[in-house]
GULOMI-786235 format. One record per residue: y, x, z of N, C-alpha, C, CB in turn; residue number from 1; residue in three letters. Coordinates in pm, 1 decimal. Glycine has a CB too. Layout:
% GULOMI-786235
NUZA    nnorth     neast       nup   canorth    caeast      caup    cnorth     ceast       cup   cbnorth    cbeast      cbup  resi  resn
NUZA         Y         X         Z         Y         X         Z         Y         X         Z         Y         X         Z   NUM   ala
...
END
This chain:
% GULOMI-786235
NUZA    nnorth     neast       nup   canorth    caeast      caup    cnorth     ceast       cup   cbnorth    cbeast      cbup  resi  resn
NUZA   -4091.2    2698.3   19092.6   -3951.9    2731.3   19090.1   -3928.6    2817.5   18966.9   -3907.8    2803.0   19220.8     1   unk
NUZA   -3829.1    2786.5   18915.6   -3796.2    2844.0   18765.0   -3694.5    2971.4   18845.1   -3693.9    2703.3   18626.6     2   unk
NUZA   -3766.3    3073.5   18792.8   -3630.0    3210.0   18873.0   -3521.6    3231.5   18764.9   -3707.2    3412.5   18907.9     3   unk
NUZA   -3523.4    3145.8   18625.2   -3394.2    3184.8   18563.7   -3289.3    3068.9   18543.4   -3423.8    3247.2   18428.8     4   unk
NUZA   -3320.1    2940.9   18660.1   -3252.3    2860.0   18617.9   -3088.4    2888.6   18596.0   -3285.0    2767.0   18694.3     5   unk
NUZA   -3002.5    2774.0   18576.1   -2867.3    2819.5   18533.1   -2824.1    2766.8   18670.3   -2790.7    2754.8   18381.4     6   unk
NUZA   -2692.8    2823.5   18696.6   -2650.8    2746.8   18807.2   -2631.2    2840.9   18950.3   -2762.2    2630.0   18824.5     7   unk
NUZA   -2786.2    2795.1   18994.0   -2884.7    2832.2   19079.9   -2981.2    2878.1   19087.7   -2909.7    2784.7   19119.1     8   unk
NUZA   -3037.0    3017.4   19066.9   -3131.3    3018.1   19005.0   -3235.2    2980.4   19103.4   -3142.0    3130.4   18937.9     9   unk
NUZA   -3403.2    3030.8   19084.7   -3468.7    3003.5   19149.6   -3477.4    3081.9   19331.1   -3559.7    3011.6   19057.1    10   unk
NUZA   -3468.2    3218.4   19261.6   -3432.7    3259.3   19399.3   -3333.0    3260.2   19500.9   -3442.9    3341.0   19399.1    11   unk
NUZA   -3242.2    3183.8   19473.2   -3114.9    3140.6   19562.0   -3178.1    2979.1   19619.8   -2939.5    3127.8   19445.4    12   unk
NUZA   -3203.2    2935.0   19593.0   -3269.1    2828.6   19576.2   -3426.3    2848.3   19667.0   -3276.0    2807.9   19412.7    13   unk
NUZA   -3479.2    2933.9   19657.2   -3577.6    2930.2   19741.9   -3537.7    2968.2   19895.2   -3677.0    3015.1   19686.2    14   unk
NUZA   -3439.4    3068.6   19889.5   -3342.1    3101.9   20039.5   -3312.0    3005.7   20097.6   -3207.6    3166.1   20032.8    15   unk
NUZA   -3250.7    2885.0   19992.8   -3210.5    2763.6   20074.2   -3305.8    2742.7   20168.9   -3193.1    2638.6   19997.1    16   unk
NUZA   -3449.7    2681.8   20046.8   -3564.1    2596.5   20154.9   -3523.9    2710.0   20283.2   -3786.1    2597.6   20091.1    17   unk
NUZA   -3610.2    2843.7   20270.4   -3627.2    2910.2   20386.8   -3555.0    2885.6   20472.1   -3626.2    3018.7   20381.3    18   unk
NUZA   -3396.4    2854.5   20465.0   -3353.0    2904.8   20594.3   -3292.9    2730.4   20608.4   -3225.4    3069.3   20598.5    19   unk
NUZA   -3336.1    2707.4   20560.1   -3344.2    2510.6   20616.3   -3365.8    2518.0   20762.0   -3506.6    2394.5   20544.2    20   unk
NUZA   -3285.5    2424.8   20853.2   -3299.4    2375.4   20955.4   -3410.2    2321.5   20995.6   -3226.9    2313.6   20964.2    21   unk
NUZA   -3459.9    2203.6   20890.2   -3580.2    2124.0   20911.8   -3698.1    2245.3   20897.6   -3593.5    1988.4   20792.0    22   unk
NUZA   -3804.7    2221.8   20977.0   -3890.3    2305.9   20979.2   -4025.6    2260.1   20864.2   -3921.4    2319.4   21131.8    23   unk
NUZA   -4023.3    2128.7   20845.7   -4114.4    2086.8   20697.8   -4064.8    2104.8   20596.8   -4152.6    1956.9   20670.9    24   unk
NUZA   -3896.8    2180.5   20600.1   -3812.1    2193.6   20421.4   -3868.2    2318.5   20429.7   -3603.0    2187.8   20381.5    25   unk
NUZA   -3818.3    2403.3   20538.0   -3875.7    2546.7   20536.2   -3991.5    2635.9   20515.9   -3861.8    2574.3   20613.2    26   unk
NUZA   -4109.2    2487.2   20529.0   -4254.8    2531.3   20528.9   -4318.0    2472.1   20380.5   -4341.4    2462.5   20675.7    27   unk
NUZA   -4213.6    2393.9   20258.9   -4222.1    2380.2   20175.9   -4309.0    2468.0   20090.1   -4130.5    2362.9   20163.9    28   unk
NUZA   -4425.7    2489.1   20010.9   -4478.4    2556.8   19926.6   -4392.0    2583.0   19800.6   -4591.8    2500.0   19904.7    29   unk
NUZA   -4362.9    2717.2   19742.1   -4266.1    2789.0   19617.2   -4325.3    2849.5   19512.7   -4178.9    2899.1   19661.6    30   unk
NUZA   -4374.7    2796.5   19436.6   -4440.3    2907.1   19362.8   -4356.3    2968.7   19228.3   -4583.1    2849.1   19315.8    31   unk
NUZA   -4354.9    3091.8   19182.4   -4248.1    3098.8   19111.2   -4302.8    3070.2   18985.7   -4174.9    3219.1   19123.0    32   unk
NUZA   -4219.6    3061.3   18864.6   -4298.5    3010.4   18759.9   -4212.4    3117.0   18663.6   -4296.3    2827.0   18729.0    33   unk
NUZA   -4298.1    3228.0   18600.4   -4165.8    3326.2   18530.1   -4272.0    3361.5   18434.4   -4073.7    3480.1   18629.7    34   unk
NUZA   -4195.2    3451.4   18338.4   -4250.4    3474.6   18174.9   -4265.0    3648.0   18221.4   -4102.4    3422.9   18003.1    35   unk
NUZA   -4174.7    3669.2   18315.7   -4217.9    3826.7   18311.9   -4323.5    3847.6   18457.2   -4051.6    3943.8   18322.8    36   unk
NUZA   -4390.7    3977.3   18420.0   -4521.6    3968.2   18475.6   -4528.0    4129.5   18530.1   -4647.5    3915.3   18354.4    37   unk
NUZA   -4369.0    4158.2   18543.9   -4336.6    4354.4   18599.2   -4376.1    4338.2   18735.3   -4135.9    4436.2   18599.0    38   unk
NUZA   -4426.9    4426.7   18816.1   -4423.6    4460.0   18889.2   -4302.4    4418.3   19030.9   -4442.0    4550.3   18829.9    39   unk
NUZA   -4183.0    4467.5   18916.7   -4062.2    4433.9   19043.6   -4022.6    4303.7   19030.4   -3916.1    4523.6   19039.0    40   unk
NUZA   -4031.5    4247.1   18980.6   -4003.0    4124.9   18939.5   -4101.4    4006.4   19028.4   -4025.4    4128.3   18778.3    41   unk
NUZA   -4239.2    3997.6   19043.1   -4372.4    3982.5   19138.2   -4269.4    4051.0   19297.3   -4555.8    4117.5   19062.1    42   unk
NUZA   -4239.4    4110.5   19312.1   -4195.6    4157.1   19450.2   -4026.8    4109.7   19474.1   -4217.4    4338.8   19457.8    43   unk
NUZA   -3933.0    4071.1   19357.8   -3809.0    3983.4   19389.0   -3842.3    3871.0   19438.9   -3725.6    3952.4   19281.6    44   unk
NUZA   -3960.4    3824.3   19402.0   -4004.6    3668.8   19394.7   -4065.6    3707.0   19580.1   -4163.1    3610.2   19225.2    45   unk
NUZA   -4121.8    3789.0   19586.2   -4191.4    3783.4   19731.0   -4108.2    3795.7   19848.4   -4290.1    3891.3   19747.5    46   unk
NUZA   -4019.3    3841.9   19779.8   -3867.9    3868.7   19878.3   -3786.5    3753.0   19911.9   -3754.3    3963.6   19801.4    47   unk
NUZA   -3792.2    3696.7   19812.6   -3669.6    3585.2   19833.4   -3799.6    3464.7   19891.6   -3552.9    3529.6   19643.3    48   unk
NUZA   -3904.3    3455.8   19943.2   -3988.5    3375.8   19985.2   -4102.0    3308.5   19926.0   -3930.9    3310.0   20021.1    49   unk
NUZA   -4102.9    3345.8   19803.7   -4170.5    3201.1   19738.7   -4318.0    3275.9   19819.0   -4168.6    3165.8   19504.5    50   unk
NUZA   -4437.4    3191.6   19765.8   -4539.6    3196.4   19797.8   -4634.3    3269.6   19678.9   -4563.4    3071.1   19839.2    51   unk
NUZA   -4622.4    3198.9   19590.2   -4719.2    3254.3   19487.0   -4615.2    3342.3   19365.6   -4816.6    3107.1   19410.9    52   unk
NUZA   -4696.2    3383.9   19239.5   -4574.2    3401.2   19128.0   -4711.3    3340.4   19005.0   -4482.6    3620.4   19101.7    53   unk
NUZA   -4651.4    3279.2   18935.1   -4730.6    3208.4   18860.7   -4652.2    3256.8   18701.0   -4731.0    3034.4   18914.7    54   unk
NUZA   -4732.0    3349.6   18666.0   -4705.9    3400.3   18477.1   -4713.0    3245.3   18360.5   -4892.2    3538.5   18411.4    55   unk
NUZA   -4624.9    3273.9   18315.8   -4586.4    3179.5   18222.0   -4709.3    3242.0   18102.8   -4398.3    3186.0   18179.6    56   unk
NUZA   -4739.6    3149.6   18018.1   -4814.9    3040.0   18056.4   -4921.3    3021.6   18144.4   -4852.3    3002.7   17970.7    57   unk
NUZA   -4907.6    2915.7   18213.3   -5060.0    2840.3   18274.5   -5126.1    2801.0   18238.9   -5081.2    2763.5   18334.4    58   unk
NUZA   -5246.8    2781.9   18290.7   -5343.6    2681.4   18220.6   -5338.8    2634.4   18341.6   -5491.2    2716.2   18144.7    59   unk
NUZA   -5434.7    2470.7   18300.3   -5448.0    2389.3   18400.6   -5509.1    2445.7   18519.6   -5511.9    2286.0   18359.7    60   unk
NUZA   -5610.7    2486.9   18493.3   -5701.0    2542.9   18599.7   -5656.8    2640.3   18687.4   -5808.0    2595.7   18547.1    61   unk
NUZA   -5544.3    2719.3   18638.6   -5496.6    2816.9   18711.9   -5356.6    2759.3   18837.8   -5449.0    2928.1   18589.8    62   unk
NUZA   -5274.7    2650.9   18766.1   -5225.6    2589.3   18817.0   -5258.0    2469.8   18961.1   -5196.3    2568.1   18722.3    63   unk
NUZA   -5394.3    2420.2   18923.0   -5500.4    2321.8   19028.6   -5535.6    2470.8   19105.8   -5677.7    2211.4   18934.4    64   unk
NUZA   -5602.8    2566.1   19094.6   -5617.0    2642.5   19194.5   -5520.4    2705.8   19306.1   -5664.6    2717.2   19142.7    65   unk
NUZA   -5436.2    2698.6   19240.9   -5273.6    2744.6   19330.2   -5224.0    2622.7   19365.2   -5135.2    2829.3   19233.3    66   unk
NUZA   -5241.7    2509.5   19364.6   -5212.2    2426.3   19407.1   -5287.2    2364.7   19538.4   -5203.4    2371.3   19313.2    67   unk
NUZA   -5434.9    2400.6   19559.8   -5566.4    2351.2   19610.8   -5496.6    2496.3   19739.4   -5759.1    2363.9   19479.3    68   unk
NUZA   -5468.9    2579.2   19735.5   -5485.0    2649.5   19782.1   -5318.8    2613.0   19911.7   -5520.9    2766.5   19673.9    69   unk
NUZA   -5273.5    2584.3   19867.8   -5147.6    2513.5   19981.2   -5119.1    2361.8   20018.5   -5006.7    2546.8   19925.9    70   unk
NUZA   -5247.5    2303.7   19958.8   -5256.1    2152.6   19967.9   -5357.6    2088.3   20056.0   -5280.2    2100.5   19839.3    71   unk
NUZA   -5282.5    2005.2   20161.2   -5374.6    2018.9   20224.7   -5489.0    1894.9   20185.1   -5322.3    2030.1   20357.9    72   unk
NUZA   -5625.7    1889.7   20205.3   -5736.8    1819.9   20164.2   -5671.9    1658.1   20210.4   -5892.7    1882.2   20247.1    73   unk
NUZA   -5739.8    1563.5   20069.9   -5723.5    1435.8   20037.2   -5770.9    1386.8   20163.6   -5792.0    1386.7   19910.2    74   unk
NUZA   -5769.9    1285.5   20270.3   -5836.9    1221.4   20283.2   -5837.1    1089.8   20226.6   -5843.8    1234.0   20372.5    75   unk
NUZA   -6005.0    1009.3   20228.2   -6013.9     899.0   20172.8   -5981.6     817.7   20289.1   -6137.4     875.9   20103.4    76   unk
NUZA   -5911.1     703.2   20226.0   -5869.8     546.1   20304.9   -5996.5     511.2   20303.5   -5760.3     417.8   20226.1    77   unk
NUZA   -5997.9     457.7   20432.9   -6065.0     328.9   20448.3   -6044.6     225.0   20466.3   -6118.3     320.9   20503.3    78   unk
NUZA   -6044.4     117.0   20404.0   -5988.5     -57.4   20351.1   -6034.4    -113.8   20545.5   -6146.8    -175.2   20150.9    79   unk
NUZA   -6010.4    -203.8   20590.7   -5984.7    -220.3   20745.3   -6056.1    -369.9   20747.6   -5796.9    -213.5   20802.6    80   unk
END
């Protein structure tokens, strides 16, 4: 979730999911995606729901780990 979008930002926008009716919109994973890395800013983001806060830039690896971490495990198909 981008917290400076225009419009809407991210944290109005994450309130939505939360207070969604449906209980799989609400249990949606948020991670915030922001350039600032203050203190209060890490705790707006925890407030308004999201899950993680993710500092601009990422690397891949940091991104697959925060991702692995609210996803739930692949299973493999088996052809029938």
């Amino acid at each position: 979730m981008d917290c400076m979008m225009p419009g809407m930002d991210g944290f109005a926008a994450t309130r939505l999911l939360r207070d969604h009716l449906d209980p799989r919109v609400r249990g949606t994973p948020v991670f915030a995606l922001t350039a600032s890395a203050m203190p209060e800013d890490r705790a707006r983001c925890e407030r308004s729901g999201m899950d993680r806060v993710l500092i601009k830039p990422i690397s891949r690896d940091e991104l697959g780990a925060a991702l692995a971490e609210v996803a739930p495990p692949r299973r493999e198909s088996k052809a029938a």
